[in-house]
C-alpha positions in Angstrom: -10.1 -107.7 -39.8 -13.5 -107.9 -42.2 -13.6 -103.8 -40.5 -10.7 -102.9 -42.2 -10.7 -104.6 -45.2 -13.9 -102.9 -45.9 -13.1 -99.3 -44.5 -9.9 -99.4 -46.8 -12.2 -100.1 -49.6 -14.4 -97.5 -48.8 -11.5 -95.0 -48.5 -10.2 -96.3 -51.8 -13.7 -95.8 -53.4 -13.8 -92.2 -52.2 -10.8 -91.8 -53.2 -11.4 -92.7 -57.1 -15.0 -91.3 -56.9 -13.5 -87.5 -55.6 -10.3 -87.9 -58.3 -13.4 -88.4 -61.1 -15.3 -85.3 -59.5 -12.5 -83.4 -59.5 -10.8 -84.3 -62.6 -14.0 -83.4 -64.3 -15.6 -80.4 -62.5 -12.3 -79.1 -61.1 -11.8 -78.3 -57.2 -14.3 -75.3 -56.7 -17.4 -76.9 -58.3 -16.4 -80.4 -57.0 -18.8 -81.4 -54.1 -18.8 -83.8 -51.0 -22.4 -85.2 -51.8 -22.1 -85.6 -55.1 -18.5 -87.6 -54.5 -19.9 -89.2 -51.9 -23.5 -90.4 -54.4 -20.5 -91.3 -56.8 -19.0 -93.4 -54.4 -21.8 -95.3 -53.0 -21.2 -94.4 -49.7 -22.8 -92.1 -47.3 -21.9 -88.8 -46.0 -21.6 -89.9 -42.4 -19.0 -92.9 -43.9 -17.2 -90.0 -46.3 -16.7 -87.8 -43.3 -15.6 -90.7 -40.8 -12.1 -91.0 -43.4 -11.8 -87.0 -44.6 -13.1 -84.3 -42.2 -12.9 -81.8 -45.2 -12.7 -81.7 -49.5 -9.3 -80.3 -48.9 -8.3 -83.7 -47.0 -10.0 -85.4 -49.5 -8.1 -83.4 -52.6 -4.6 -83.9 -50.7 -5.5 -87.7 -50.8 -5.8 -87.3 -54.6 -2.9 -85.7 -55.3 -0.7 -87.8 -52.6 -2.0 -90.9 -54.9 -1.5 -89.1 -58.0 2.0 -88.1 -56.4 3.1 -91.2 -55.3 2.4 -92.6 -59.1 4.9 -89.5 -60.6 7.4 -90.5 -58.2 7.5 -94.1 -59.5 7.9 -92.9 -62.8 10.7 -90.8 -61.6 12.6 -93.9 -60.1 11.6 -96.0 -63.3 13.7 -92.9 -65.0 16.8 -93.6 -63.0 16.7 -97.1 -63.5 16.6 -96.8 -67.3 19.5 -96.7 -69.7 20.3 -95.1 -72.8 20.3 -91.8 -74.1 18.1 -89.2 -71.7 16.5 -87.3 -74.5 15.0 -90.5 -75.7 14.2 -91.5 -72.4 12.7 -87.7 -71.8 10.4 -88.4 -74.8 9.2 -91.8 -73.7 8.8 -90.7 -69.8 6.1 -87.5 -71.0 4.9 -90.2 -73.4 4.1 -92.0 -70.6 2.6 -90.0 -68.1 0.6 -88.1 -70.6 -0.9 -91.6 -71.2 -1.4 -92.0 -67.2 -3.5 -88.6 -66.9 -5.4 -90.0 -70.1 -6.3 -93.5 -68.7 -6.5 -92.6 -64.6 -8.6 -90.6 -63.0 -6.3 -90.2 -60.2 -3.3 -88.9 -62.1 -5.6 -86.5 -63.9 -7.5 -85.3 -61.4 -4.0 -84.4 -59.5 -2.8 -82.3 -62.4 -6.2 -80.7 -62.0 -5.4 -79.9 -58.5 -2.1 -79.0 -58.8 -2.6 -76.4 -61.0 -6.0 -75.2 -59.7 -5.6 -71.6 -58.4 -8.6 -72.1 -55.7 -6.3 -74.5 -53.9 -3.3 -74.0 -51.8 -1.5 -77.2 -52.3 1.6 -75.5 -53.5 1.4 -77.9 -57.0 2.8 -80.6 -55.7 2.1 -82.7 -58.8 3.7 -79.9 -61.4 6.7 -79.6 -58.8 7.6 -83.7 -58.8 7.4 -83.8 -62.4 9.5 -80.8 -63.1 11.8 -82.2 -60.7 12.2 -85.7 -62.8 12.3 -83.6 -66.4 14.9 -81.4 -64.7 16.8 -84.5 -63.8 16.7 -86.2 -67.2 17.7 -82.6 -68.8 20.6 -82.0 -66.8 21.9 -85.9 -66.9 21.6 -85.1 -71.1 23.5 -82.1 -70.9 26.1 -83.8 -69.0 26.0 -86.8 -71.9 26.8 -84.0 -74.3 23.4 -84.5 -76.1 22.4 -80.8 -75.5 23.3 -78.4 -78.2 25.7 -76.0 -77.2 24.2 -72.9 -75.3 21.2 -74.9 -74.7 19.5 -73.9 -71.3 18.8 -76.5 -69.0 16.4 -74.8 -67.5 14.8 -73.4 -70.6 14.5 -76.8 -71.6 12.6 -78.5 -68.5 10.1 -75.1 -68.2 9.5 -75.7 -71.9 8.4 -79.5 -71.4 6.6 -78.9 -68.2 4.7 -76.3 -69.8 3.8 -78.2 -72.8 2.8 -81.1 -70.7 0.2 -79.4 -69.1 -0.8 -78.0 -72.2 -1.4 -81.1 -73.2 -2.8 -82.3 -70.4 -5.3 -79.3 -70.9 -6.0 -80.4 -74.6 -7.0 -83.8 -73.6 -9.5 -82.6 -70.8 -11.1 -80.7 -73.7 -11.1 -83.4 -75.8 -12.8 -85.5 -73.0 -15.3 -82.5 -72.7 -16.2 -82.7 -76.4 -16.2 -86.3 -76.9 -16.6 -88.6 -74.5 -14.6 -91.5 -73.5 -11.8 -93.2 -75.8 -12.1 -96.5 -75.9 -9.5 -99.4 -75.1 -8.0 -100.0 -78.5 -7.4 -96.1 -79.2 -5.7 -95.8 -76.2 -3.8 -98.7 -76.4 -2.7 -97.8 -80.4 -1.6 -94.2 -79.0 0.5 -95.5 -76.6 2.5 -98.0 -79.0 2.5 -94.9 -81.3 4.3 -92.7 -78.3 6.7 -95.4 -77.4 5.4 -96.1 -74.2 3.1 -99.1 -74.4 6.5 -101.6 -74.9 9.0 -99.4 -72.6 6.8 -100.0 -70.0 8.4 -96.4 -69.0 4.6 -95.1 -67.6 3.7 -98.6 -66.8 2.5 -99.9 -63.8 0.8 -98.1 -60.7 2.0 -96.7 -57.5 -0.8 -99.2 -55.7 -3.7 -98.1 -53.9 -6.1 -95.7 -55.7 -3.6 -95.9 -58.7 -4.3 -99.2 -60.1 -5.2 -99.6 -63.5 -3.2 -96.7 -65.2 -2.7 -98.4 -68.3 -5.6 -99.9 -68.7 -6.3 -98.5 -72.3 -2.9 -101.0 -73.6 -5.0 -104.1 -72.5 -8.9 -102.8 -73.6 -11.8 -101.6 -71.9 -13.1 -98.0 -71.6 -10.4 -95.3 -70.5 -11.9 -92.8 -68.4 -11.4 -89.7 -69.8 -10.3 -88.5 -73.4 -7.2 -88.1 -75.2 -5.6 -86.0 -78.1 -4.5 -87.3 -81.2 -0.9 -88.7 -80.7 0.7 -86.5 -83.7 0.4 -83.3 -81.3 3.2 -84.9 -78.9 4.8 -85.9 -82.2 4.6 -82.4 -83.3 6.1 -80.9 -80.2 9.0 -83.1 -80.1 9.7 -82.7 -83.7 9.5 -78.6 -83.0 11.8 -78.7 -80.0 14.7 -81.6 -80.9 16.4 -80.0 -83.7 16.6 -77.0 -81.6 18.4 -78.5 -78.4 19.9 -81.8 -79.2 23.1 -81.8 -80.3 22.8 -84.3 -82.8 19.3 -83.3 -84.3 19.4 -85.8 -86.8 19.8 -88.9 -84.4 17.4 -87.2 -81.8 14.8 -87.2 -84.6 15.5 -91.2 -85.3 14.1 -91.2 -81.9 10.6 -90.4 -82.3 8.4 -93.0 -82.2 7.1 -94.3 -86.0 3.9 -92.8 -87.3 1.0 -95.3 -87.2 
């Protein structure tokens, strides 16, 4: 029993040590020693749970995957109008690639053209915004002649835009701490909603951890560019632009 509690805690480190690697360095440049240095394990112990970096990238983005489709389900459960909820669920997992290394590092991987993976990350999540845009349209909150399609390629793409923007950001200045994550995510509506809260388990605990203090791993943009999207894009496809807009979270 001792065994396996401590070869699940190695896997788990290895796990969160190769998400960090490759969130920062990307797939390519991302190696085994140095995960395995970061880690605290050796390489005999790294290669007894992944016989390869690709096992040990499809780890990543299964635990990045698995925290997208609890989002998805937390979408389902939610009620009210699905723009709004649209808003606070990219809110939300925007904050979850800013304060996880595992989320992050998934997006990384998913879009990373040295890998094979098929973007599994990108795929679930333009899956649930494809949901949430067609269950609007059918609530009559799309304008009319407003592409459902058009819609959830626009927010995908402008998620990973964003995504890109804060990996930059991390690049150029370091960590954010606790309290500026935490203020972002009240400011984006999804400290409170709880809509991006939580964590699948396993190697995706801690996702919010910039709402209760501490260091977030990673960087993050300035809220106002999500504000800025969503204040570009709402009077364009809601139907009722002016009660979309008394959607958007209040400026802080």
């Amino acid at each position: 029993m001792v065994k396996q509690v401590r070869a699940a805690r190695t896997r788990q480190s290895l796990v969160r040590a190769a998400a960090e690697v490759f969130a920062a360095d990307g797939y390519a440049l991302a190696s085994l020693p140095v995960i395995s240095r970061r880690a605290g394990v050796s390489a005999g112990a790294l290669h007894f749970h992944f016989a390869s970096k690709d096992a040990l990238a499809a780890e990543v983005e299964s635990a990045a995957a698995d925290w997208v489709r609890e989002l998805a389900e937390r979408c389902r459960e939610e009620n009210g109008a699905r723009l709004q909820l649209l808003m606070r669920t990219m809110s939300g997992l925007l904050l979850a690639v800013a304060g996880d290394p595992v989320v992050r590092a998934g997006f990384r991987l998913g879009a990373d053209p040295s890998r094979k993976s098929g973007a599994a990350m990108l795929g679930l999540w333009h899956r649930c915004v494809r949901e949430l845009v067609l269950q609007a349209q059918s609530a009559g909150e799309l304008a009319e002649g407003v592409c459902p399609d058009g819609v959830t390629a626009t927010v995908v793409a402008a998620t990973v835009g964003l995504e890109m923007a804060a990996a930059m950001a991390a690049a150029a200045d370091g960590a954010v701490d606790g309290a500026t994550a935490g203020a972002i995510g009240g400011a984006m509506g999804a400290a409170e909603d709880g809509v991006g809260g939580g964590a699948a388990g396993g190697a995706v605990d801690g996702v919010r951890a910039g709402a209760g203090g501490g260091a977030v791993d990673g960087g993050w943009l300035p809220a106002g560019l999500v504000e800025q999207f969503w204040s570009l894009v709402l009077p364009g496809l809601a139907a009722s632009p002016e009660r979309a807009l008394e959607w958007m979270p209040p400026r802080t």
